[in-house]
N, CA, C, O and CB atoms as a CASP TS submission, in Angstrom:
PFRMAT TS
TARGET T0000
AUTHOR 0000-0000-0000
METHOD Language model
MODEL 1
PARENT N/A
ATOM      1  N   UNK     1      45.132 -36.207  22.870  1.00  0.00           N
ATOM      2  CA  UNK     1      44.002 -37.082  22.673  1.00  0.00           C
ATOM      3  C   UNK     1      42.843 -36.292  22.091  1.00  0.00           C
ATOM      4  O   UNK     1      42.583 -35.151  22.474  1.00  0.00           O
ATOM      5  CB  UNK     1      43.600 -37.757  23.987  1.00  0.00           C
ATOM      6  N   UNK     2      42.097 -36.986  21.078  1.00  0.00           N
ATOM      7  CA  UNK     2      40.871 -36.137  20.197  1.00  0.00           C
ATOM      8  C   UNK     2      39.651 -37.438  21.113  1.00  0.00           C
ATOM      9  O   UNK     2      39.755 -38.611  21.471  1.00  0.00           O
ATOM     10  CB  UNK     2      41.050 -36.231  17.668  1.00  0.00           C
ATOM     11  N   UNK     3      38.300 -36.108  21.187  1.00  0.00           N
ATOM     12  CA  UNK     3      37.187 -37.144  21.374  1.00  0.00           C
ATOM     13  C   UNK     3      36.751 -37.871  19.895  1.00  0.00           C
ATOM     14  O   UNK     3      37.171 -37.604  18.769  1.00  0.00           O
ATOM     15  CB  UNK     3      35.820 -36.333  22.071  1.00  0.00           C
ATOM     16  N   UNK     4      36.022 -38.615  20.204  1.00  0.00           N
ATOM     17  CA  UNK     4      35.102 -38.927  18.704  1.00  0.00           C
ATOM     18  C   UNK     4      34.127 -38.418  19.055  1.00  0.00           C
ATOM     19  O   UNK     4      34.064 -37.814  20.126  1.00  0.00           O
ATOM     20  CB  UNK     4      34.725 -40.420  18.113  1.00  0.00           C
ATOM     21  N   UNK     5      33.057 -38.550  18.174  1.00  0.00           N
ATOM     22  CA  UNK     5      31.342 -38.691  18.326  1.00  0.00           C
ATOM     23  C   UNK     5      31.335 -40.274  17.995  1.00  0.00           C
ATOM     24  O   UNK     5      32.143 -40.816  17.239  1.00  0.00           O
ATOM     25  CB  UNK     5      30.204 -37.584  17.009  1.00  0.00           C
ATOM     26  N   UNK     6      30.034 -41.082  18.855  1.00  0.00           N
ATOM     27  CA  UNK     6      29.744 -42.240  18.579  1.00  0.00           C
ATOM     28  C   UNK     6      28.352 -41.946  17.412  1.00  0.00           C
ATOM     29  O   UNK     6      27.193 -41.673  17.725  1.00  0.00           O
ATOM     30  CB  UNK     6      29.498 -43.085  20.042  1.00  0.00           C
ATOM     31  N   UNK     7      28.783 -42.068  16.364  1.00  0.00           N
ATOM     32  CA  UNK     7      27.585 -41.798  15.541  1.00  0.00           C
ATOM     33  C   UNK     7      26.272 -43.177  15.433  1.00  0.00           C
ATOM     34  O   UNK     7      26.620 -44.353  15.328  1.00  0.00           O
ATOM     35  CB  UNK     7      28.295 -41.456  13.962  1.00  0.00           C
ATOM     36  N   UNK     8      25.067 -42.836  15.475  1.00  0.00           N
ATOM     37  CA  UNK     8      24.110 -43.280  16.069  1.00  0.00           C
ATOM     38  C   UNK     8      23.934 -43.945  17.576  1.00  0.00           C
ATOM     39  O   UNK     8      23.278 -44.958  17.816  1.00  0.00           O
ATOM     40  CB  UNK     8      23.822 -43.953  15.267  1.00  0.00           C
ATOM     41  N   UNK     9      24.662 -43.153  18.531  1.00  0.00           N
ATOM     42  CA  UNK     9      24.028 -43.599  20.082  1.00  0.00           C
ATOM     43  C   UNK     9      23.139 -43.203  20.358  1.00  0.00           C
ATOM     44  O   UNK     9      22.655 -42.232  19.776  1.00  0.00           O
ATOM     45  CB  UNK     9      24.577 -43.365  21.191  1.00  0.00           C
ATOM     46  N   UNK    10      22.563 -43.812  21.375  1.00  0.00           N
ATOM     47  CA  UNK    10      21.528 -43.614  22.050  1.00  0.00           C
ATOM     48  C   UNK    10      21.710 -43.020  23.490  1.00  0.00           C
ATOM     49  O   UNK    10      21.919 -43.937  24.284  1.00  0.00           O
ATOM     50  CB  UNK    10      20.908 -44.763  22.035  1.00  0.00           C
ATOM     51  N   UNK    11      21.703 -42.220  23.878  1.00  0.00           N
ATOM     52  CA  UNK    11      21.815 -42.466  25.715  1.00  0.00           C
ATOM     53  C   UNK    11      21.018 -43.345  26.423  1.00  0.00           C
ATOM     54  O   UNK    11      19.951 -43.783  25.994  1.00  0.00           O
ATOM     55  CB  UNK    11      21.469 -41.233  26.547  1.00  0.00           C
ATOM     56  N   UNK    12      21.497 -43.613  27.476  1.00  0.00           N
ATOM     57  CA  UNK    12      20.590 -44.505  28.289  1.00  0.00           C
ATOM     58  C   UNK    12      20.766 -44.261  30.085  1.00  0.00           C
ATOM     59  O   UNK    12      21.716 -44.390  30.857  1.00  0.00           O
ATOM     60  CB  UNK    12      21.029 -46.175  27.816  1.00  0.00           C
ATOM     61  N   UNK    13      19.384 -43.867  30.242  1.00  0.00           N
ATOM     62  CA  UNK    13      19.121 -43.553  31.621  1.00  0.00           C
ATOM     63  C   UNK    13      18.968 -44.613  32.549  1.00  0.00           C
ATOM     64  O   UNK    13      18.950 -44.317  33.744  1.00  0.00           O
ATOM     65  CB  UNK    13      18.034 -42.821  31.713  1.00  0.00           C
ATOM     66  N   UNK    14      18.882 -45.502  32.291  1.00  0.00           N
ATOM     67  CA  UNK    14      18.395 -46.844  33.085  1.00  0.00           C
ATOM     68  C   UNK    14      18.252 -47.932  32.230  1.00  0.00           C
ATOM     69  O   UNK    14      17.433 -47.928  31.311  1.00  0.00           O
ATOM     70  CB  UNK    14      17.024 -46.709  33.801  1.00  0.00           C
ATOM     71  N   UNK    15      19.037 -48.916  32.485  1.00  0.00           N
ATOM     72  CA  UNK    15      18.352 -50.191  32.579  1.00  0.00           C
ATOM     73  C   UNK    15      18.111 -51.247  33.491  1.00  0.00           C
ATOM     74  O   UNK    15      18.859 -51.402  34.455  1.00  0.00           O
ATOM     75  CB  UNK    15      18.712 -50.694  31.898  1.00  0.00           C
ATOM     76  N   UNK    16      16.699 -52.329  33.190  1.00  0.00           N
ATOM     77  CA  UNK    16      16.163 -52.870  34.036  1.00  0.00           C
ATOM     78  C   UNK    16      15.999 -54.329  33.422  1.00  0.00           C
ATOM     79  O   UNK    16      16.051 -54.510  32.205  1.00  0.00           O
ATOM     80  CB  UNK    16      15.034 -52.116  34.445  1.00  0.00           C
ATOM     81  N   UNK    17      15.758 -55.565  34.519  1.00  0.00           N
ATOM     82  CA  UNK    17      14.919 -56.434  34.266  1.00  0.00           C
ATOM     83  C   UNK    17      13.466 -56.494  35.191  1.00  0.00           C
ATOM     84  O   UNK    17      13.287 -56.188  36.369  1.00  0.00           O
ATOM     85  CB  UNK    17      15.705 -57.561  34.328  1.00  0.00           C
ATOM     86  N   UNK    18      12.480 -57.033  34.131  1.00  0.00           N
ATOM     87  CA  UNK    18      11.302 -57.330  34.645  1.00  0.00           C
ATOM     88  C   UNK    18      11.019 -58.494  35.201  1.00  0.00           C
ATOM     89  O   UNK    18      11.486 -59.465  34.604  1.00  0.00           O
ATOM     90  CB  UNK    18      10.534 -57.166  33.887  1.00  0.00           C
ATOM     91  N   UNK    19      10.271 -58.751  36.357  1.00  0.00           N
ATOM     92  CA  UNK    19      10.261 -60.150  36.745  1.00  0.00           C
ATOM     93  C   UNK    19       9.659 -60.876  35.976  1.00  0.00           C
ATOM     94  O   UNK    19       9.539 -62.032  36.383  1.00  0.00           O
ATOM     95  CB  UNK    19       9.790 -60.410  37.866  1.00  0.00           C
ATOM     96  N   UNK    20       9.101 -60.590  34.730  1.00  0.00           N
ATOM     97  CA  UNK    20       8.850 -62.107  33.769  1.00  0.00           C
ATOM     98  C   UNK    20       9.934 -61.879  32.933  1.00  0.00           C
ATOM     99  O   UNK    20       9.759 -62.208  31.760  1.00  0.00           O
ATOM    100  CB  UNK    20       7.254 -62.362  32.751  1.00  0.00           C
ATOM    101  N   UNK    21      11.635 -61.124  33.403  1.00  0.00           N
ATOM    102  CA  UNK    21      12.299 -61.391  33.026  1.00  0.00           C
ATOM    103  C   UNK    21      12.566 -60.543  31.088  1.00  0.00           C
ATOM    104  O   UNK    21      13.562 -60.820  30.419  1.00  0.00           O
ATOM    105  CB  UNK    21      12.044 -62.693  33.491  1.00  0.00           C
ATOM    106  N   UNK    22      11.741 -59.827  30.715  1.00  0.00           N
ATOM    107  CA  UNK    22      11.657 -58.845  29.764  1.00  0.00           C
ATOM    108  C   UNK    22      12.704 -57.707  30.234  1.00  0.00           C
ATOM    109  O   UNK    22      12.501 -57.087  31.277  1.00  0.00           O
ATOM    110  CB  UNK    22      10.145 -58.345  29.625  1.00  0.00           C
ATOM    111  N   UNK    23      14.170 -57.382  29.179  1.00  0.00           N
ATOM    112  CA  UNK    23      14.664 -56.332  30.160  1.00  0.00           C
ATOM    113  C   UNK    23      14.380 -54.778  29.080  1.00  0.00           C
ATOM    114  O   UNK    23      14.019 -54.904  27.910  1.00  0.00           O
ATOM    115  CB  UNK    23      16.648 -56.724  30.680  1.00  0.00           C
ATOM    116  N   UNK    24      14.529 -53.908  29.483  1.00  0.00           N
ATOM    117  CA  UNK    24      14.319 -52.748  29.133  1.00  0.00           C
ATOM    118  C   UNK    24      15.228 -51.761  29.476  1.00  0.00           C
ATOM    119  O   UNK    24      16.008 -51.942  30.411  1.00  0.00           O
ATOM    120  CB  UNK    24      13.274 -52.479  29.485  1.00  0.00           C
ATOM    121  N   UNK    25      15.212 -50.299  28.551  1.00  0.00           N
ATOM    122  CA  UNK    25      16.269 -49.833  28.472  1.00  0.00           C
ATOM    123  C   UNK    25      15.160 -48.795  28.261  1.00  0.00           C
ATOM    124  O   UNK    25      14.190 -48.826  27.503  1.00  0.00           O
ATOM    125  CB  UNK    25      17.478 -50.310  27.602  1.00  0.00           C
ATOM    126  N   UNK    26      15.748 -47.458  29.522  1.00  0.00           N
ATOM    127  CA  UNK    26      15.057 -45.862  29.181  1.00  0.00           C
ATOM    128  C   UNK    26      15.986 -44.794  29.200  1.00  0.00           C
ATOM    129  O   UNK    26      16.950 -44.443  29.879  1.00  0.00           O
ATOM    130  CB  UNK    26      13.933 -45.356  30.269  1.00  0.00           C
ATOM    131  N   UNK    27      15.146 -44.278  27.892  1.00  0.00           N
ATOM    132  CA  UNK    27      16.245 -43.522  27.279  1.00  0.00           C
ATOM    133  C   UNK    27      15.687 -42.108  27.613  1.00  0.00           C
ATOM    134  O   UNK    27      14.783 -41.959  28.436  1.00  0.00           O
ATOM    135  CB  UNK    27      16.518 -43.842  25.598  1.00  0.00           C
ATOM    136  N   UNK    28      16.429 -40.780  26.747  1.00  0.00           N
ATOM    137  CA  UNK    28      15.856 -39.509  27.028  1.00  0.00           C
ATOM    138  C   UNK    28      15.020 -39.242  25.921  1.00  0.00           C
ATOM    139  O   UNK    28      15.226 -39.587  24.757  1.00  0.00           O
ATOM    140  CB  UNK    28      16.846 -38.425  27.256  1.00  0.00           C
ATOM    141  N   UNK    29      13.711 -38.369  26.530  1.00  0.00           N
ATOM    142  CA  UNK    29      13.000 -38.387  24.610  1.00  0.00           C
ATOM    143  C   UNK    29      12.332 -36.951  25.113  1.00  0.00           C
ATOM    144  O   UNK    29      11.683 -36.847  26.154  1.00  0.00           O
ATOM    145  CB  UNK    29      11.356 -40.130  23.850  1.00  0.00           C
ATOM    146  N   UNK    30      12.567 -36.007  24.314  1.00  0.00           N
ATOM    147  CA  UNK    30      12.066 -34.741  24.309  1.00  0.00           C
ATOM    148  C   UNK    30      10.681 -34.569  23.891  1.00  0.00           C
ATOM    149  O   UNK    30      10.601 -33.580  23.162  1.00  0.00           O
ATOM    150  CB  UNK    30      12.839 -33.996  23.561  1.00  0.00           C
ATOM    151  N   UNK    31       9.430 -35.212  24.088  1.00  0.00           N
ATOM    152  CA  UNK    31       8.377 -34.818  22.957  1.00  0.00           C
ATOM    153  C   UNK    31       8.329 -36.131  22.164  1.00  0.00           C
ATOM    154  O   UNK    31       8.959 -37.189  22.152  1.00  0.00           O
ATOM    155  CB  UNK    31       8.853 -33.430  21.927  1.00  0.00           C
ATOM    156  N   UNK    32       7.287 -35.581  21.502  1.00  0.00           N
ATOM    157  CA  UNK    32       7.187 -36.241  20.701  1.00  0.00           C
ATOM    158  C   UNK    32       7.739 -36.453  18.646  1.00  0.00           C
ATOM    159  O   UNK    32       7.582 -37.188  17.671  1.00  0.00           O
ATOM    160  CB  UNK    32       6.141 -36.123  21.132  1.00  0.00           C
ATOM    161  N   UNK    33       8.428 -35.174  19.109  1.00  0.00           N
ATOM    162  CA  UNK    33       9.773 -35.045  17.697  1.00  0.00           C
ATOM    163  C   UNK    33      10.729 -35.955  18.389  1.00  0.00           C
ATOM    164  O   UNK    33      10.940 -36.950  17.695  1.00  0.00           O
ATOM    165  CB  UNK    33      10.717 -33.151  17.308  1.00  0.00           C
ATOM    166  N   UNK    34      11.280 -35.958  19.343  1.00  0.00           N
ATOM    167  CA  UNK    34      12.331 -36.821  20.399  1.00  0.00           C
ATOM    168  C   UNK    34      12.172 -38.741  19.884  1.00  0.00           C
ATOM    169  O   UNK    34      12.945 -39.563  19.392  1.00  0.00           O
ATOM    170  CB  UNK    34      11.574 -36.490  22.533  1.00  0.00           C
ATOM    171  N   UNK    35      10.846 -38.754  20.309  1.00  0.00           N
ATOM    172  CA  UNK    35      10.615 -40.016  20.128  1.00  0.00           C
ATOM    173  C   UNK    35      10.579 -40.452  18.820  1.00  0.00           C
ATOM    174  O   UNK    35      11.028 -41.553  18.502  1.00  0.00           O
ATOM    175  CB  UNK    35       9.587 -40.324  20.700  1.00  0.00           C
ATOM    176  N   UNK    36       9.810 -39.261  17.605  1.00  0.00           N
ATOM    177  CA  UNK    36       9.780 -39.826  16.001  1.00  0.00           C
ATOM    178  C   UNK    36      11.195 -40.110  15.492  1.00  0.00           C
ATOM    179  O   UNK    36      11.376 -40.796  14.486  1.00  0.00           O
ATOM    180  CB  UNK    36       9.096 -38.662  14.894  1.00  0.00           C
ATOM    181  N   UNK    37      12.306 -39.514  16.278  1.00  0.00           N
ATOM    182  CA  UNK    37      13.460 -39.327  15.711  1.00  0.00           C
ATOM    183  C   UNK    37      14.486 -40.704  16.148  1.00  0.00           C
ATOM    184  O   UNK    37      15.352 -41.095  15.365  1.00  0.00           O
ATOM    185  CB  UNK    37      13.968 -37.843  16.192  1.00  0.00           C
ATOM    186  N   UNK    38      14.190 -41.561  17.898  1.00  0.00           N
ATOM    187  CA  UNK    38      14.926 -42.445  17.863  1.00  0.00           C
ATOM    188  C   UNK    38      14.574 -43.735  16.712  1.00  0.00           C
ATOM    189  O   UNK    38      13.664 -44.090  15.963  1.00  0.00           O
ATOM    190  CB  UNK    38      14.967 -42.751  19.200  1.00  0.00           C
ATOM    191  N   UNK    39      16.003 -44.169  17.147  1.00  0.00           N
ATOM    192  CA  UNK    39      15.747 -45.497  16.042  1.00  0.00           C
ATOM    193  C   UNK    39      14.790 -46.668  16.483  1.00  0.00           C
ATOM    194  O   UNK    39      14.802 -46.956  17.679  1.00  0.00           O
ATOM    195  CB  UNK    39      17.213 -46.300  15.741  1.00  0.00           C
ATOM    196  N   UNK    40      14.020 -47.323  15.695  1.00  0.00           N
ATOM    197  CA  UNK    40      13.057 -48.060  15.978  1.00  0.00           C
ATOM    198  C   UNK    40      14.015 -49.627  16.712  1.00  0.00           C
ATOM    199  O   UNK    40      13.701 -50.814  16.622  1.00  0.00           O
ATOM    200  CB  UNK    40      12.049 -48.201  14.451  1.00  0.00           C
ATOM    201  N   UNK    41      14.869 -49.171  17.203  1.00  0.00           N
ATOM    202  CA  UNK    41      15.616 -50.817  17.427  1.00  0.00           C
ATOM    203  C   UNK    41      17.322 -50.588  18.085  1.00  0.00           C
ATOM    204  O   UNK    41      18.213 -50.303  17.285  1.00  0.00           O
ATOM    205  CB  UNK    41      15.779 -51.813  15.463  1.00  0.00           C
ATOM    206  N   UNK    42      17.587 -50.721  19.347  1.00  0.00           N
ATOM    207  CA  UNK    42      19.136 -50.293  19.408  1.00  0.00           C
ATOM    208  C   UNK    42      19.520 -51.969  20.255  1.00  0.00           C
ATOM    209  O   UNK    42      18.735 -52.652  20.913  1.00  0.00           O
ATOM    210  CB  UNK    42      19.537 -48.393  20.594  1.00  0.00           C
ATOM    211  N   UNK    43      20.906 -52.240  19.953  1.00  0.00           N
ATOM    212  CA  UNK    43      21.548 -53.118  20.532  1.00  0.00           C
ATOM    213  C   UNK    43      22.519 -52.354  21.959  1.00  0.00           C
ATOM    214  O   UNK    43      23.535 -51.667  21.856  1.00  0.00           O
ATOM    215  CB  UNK    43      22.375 -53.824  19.306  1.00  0.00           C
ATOM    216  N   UNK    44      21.909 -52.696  23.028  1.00  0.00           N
ATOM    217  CA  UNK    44      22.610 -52.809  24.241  1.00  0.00           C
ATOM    218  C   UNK    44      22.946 -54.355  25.132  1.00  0.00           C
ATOM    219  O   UNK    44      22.123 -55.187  25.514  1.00  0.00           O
ATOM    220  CB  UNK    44      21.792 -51.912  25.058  1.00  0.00           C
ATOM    221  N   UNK    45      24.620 -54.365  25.300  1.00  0.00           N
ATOM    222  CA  UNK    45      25.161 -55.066  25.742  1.00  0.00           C
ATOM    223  C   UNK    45      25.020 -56.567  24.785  1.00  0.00           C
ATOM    224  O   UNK    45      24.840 -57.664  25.315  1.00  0.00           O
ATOM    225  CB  UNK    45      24.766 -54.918  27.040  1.00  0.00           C
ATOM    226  N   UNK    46      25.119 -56.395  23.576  1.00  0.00           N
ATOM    227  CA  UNK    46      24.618 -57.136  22.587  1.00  0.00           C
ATOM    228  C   UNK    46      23.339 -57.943  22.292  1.00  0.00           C
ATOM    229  O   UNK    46      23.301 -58.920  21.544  1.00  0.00           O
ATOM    230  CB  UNK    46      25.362 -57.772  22.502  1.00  0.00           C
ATOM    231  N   UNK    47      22.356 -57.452  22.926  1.00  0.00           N
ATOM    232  CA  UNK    47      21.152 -57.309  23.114  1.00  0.00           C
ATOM    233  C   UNK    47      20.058 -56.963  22.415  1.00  0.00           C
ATOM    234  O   UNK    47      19.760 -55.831  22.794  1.00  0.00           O
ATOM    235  CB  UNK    47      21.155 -56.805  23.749  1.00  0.00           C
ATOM    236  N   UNK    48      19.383 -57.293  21.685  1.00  0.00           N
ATOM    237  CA  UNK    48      18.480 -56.154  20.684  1.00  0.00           C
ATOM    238  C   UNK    48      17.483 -55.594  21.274  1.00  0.00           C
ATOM    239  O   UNK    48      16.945 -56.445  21.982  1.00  0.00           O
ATOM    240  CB  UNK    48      17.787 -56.702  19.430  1.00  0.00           C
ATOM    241  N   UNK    49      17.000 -54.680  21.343  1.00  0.00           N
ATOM    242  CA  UNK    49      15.687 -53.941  22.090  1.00  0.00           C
ATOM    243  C   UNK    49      14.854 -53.255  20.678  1.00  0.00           C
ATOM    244  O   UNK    49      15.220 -52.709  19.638  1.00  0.00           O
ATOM    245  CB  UNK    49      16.298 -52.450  23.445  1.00  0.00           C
ATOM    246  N   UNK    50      13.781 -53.560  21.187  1.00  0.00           N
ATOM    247  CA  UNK    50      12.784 -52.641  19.985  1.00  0.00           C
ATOM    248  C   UNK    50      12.121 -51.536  20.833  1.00  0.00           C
ATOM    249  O   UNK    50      11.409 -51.794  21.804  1.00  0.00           O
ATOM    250  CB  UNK    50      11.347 -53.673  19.129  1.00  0.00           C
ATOM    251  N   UNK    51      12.400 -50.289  20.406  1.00  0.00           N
ATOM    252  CA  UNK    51      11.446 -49.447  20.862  1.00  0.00           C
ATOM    253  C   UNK    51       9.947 -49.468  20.816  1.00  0.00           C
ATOM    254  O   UNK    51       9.495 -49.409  19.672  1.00  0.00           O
ATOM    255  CB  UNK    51      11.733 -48.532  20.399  1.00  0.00           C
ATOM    256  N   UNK    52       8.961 -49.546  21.905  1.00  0.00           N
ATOM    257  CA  UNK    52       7.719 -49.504  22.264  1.00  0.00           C
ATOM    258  C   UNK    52       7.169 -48.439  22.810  1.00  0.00           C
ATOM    259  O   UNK    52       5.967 -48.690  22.893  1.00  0.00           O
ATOM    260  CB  UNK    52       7.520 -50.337  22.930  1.00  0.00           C
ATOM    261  N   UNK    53       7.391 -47.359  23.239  1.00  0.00           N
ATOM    262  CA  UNK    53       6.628 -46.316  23.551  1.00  0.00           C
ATOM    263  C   UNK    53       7.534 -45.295  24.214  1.00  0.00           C
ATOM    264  O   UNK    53       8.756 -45.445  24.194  1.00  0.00           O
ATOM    265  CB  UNK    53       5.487 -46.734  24.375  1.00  0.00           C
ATOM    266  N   UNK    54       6.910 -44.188  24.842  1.00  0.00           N
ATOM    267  CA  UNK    54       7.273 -42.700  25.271  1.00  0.00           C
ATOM    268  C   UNK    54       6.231 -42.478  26.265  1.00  0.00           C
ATOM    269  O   UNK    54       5.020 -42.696  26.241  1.00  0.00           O
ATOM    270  CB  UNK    54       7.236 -41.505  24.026  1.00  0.00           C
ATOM    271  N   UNK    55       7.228 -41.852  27.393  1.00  0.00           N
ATOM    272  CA  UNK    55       6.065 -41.433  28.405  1.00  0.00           C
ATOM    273  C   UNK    55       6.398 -40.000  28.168  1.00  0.00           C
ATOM    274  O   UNK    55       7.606 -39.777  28.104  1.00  0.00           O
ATOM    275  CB  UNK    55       6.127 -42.004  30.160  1.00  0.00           C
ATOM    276  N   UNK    56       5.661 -39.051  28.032  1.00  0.00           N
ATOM    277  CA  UNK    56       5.746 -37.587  28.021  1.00  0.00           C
ATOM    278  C   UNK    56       5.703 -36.770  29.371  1.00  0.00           C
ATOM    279  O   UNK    56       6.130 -35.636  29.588  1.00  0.00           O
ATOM    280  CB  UNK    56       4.660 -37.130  27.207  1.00  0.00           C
ATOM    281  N   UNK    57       5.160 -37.533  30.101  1.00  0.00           N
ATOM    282  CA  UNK    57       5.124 -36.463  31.975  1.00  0.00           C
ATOM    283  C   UNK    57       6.903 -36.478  32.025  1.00  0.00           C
ATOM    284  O   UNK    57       7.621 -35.478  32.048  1.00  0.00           O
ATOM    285  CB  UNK    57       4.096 -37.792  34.121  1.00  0.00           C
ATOM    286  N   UNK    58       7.414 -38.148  32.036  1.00  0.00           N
ATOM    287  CA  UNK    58       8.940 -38.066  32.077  1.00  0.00           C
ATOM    288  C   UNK    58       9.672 -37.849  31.548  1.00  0.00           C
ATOM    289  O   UNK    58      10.815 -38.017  31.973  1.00  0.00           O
ATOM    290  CB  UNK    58       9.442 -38.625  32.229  1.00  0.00           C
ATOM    291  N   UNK    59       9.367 -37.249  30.065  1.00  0.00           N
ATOM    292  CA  UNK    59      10.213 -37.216  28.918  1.00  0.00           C
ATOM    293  C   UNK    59      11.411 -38.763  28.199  1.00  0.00           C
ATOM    294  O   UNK    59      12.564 -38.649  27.782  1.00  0.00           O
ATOM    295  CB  UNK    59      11.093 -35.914  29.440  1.00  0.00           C
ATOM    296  N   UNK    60      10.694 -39.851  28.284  1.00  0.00           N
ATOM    297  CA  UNK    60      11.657 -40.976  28.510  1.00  0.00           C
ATOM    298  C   UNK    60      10.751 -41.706  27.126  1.00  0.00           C
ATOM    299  O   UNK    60       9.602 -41.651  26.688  1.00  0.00           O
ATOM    300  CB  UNK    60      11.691 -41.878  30.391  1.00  0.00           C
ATOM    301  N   UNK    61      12.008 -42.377  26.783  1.00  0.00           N
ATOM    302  CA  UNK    61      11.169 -43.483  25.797  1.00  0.00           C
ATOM    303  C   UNK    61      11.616 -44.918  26.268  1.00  0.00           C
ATOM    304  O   UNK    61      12.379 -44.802  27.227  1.00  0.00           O
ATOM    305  CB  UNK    61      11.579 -43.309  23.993  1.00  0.00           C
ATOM    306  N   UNK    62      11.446 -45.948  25.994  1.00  0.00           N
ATOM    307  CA  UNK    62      11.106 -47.198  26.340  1.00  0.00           C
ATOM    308  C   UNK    62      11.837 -48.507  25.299  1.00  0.00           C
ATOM    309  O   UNK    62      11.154 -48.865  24.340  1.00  0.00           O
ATOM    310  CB  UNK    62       9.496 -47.141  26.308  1.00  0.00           C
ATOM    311  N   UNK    63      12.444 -48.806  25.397  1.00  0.00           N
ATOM    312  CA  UNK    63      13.263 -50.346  24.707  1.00  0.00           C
ATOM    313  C   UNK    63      13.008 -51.082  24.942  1.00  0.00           C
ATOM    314  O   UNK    63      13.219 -50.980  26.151  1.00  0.00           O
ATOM    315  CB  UNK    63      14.373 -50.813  24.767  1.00  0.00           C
ATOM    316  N   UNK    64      12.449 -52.438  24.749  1.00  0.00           N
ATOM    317  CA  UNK    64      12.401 -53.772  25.445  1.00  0.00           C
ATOM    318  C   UNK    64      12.757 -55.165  24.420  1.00  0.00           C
ATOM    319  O   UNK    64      12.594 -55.397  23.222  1.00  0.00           O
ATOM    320  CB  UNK    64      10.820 -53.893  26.079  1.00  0.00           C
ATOM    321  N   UNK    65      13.142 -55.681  25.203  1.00  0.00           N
ATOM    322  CA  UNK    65      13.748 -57.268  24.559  1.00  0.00           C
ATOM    323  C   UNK    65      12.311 -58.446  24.198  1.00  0.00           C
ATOM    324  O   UNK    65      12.359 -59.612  23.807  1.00  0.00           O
ATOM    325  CB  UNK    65      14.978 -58.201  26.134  1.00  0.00           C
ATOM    326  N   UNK    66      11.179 -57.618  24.500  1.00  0.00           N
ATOM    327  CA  UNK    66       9.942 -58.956  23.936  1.00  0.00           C
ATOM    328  C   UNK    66       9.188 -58.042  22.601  1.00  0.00           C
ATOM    329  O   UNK    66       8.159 -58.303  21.978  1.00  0.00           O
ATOM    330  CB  UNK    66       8.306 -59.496  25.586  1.00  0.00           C
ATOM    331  N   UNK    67      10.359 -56.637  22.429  1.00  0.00           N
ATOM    332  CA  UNK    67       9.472 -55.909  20.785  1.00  0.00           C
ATOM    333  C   UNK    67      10.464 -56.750  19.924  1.00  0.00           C
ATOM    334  O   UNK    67      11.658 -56.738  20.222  1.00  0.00           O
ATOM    335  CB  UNK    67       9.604 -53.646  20.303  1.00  0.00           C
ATOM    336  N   UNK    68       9.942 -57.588  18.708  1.00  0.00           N
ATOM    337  CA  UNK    68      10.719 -58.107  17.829  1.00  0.00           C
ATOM    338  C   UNK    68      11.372 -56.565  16.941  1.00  0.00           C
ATOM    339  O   UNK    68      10.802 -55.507  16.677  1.00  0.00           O
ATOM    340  CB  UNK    68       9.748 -59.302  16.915  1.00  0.00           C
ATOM    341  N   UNK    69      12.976 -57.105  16.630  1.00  0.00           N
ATOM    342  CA  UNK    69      13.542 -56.206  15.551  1.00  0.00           C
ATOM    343  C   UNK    69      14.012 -56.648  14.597  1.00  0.00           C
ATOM    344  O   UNK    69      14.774 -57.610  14.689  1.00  0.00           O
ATOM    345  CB  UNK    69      14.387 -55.474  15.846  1.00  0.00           C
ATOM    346  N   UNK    70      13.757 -56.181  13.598  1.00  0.00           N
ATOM    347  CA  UNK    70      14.531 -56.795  12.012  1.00  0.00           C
ATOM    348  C   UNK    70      14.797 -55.990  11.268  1.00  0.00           C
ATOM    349  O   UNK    70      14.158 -54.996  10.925  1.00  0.00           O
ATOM    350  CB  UNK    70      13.816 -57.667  11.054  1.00  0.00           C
ATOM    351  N   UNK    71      15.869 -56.397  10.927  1.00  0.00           N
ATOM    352  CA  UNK    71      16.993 -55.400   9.850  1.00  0.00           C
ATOM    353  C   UNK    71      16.677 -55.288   8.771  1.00  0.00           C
ATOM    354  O   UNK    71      16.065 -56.251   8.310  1.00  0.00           O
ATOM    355  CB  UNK    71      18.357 -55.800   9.565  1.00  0.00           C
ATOM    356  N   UNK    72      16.904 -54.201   7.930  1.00  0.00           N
ATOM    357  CA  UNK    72      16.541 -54.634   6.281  1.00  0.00           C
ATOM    358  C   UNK    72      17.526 -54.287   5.941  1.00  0.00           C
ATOM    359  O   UNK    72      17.832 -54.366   4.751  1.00  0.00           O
ATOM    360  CB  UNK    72      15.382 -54.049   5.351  1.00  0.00           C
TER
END
């Protein structure tokens, strides 16, 4: 058996729902090169999430289902 690489994943440390029901997805983000580098938009569980921010104390960046995403 060979591994693959999944080319463009994301990891994901957690996901959540919010009680107004917004769910979110936190990922790992090194900095702020970490964060310039994820993609502005990932599909989990066929889901779209738009990335909205980075906390730097936790090193984590932030996905949520109420950032609109659109493809070009």
């Amino acid at each position: 058996m060979k591994a693959q690489a999944i080319h463009n994943a994301v990891a994901v440390i957690t996901h959540s729902v919010l009680p107004s029901g917004v769910k979110v997805v936190v990922a790992p983000c090194d900095g702020y090169q970490g964060f310039d580098k994820l993609p502005k938009g990932i599909t989990f569980n066929g889901v779209p999430y738009g990335l909205t921010g980075w906390n730097s104390d936790r090193n984590v960046a932030y996905f949520r289902t109420d950032k609109v995403v659109a493809l070009s």
